[in-house]
MARGUMI-461412 format. One record per residue (C-alpha): residue in one letter; x, y, z. Coordinates in pm, whole numbers, padded with zeros to 5 digits, always signed. Layout:
aXYZ;...
// end
This chain:
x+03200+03671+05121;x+02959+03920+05048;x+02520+03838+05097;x+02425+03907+04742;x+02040+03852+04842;x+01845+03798+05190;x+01536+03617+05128;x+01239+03497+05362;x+01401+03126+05375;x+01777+03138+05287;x+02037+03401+05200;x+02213+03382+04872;x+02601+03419+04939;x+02903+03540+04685;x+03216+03358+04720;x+03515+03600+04696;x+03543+03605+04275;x+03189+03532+04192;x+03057+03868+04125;x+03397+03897+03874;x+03249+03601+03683;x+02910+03694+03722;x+02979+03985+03527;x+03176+03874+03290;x+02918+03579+03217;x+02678+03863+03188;x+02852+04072+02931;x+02912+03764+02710;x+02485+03760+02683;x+02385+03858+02337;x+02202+04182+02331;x+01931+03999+02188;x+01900+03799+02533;x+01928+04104+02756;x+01589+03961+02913;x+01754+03658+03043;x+02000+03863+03310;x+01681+03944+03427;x+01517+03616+03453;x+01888+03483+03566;x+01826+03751+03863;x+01451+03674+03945;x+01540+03267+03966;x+01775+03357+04241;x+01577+03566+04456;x+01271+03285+04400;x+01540+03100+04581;x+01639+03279+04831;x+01212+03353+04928;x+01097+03007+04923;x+01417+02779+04927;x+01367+02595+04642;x+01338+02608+04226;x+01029+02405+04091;x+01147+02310+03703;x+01488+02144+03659;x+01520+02408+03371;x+01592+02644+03658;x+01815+02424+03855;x+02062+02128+03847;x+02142+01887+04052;x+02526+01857+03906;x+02675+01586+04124;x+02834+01588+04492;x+02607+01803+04622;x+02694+02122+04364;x+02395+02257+04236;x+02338+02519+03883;x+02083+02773+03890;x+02014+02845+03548;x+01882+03097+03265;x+01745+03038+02953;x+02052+03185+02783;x+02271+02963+02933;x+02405+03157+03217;x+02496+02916+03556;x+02544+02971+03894;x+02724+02696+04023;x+02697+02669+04398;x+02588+02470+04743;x+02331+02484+05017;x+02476+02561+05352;x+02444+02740+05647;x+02637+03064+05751;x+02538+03332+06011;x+02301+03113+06143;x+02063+03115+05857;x+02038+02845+05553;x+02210+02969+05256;x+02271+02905+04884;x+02646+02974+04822;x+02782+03079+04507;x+03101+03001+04375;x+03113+03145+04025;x+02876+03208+03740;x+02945+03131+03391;x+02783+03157+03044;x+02741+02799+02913;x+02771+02706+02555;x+02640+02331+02532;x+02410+02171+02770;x+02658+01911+02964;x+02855+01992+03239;x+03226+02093+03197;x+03397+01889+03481;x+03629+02208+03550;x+03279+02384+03684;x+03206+02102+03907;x+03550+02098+04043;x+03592+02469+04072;x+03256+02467+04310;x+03418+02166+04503;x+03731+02364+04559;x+03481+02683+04644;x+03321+02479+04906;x+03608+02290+05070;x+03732+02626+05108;x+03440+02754+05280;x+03385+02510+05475;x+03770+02540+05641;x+03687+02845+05710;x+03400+02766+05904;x+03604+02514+06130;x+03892+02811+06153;x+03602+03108+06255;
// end
């Protein structure tokens, strides 16, 4: 896993394969929307400095626990809150570039799978 961002309150962690689909996602973004990687970017390190995203247009509650941080665009980060190396963390399993508002099913399973992994891996370390 690799610490994408180190905040005052929680780190913000890459699953192996998330900064693959994080830039594909990104290169998918209009050029007209080039402003939203960096909005996408600034909602994640608000995150990781104070733990938390105010408006649920910047973040999801998807279901079991799998949260989206999201952009205007439509670009998601589907992840989890944790811990690892002793600090709190958001984990990140993949990004994607939505097209329609509801949840693909595939996403929420894919960040289940991300996080069962994880967590074996915490029980194995």
């Amino acid at each position: 896993m690799h610490e994408y961002h180190r905040g005052a309150t929680l780190s913000i962690w890459l699953r192996p394969g998330a900064q693959e689909t994080w830039q594909a996602a990104e290169a998918d973004v209009p050029p007209n929307r080039a402003a939203c990687l960096t909005q996408f970017r600034a909602r994640i390190a608000h995150l990781a400095e104070t733990g938390k995203l105010q408006s649920p247009d910047h973040m999801n509650h998807e279901d079991h626990g799998i949260y989206a941080i999201k952009a205007t665009c439509g670009l998601r980060a589907y992840g989890w809150h944790d811990h690892h190396h002793g600090r709190r963390a958001f984990i990140i399993s993949h990004v994607i570039l939505k097209k329609r508002n509801k949840l693909n099913p595939a996403d929420r399973k894919r960040a289940e799978n991300a996080r069962e992994q994880f967590r074996a891996e915490q029980r194995r370390a």
